[in-house]
N, C-alpha and C positions, 0 to 999 in steps of 0.2 A: 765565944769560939766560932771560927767559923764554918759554914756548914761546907759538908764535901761528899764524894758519893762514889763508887766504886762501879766502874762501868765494863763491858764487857762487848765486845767490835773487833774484829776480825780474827778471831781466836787467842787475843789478847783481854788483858787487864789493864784499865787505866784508873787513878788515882785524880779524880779532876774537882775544882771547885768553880762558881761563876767568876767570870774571867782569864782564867787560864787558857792557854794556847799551846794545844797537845799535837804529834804526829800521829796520827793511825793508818792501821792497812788501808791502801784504798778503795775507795767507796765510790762504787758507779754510778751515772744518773749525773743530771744537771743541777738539783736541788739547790737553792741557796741557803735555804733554811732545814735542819733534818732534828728528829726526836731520834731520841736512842730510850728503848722502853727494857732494854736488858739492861737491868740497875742491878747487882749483888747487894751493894749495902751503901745504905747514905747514913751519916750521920751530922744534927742538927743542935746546936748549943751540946750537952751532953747527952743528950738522949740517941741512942745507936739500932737502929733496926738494919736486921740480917733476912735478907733471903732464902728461901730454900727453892728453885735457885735462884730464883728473881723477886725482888724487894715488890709489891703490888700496889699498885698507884702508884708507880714512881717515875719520872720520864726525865731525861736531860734534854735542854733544847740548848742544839749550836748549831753558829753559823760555819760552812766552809769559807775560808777565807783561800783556797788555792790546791794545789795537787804540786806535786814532786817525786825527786827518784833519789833513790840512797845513791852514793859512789859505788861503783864496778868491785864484785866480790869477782876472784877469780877461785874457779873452780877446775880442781887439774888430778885427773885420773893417770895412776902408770902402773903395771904390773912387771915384775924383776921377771929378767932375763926373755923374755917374750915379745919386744918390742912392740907394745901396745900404751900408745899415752893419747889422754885426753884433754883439749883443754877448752873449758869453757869457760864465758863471762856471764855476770847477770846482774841487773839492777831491780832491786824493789821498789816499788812501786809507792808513793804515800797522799795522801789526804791531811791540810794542815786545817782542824777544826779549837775554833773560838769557843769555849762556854758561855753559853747567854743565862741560861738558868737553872735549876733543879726545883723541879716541879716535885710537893710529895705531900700525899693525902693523909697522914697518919700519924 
């Protein structure tokens, strides 16, 4: 089976194993190479270790391969009878990270 690890990055939950090519919030800095040491839970052949709340010894290392932005959510306030509307746009913001490995002591 193969190993995978339960990662935790910008108040999100990712499901990731070495190799995969995941979106997250984006992540500042120019880093080529970054650890992610908030692991929840890896698990390796069958054996599963849980964190409370972070798994100890355990690190994701991936590369960024680039940054992007979601498409324009439009956001549009109106309140009846008052003539009051708003409308806003906005794009989020993303980080597209490679898995290179999971690292885990246990």
């Amino acid at each position: 089976m193969k190993m995978y690890a339960v990662i935790e990055t910008g108040g999100q939950q990712h499901r990731v194993s070495p190799g995969d090519v995941v979106k997250v919030q984006k992540i500042g800095g120019s880093e080529k190479e970054i650890s992610i040491d908030k692991v929840l839970l890896v698990s390796k052949d069958d054996k599963v270790e849980i964190g409370s709340p972070f798994v100890k010894n355990a690190v994701v290392k991936a590369e960024v391969q680039g940054e992007g932005r979601y498409p324009k959510v439009i956001v549009y306030k109106q309140k009846p009878r008052k003539g009051y509307r708003k409308l806003n746009g906005h794009k989020q913001g993303y980080t597209v990270l490679k898995i290179k490995d999971i690292v885990f002591g246990g």
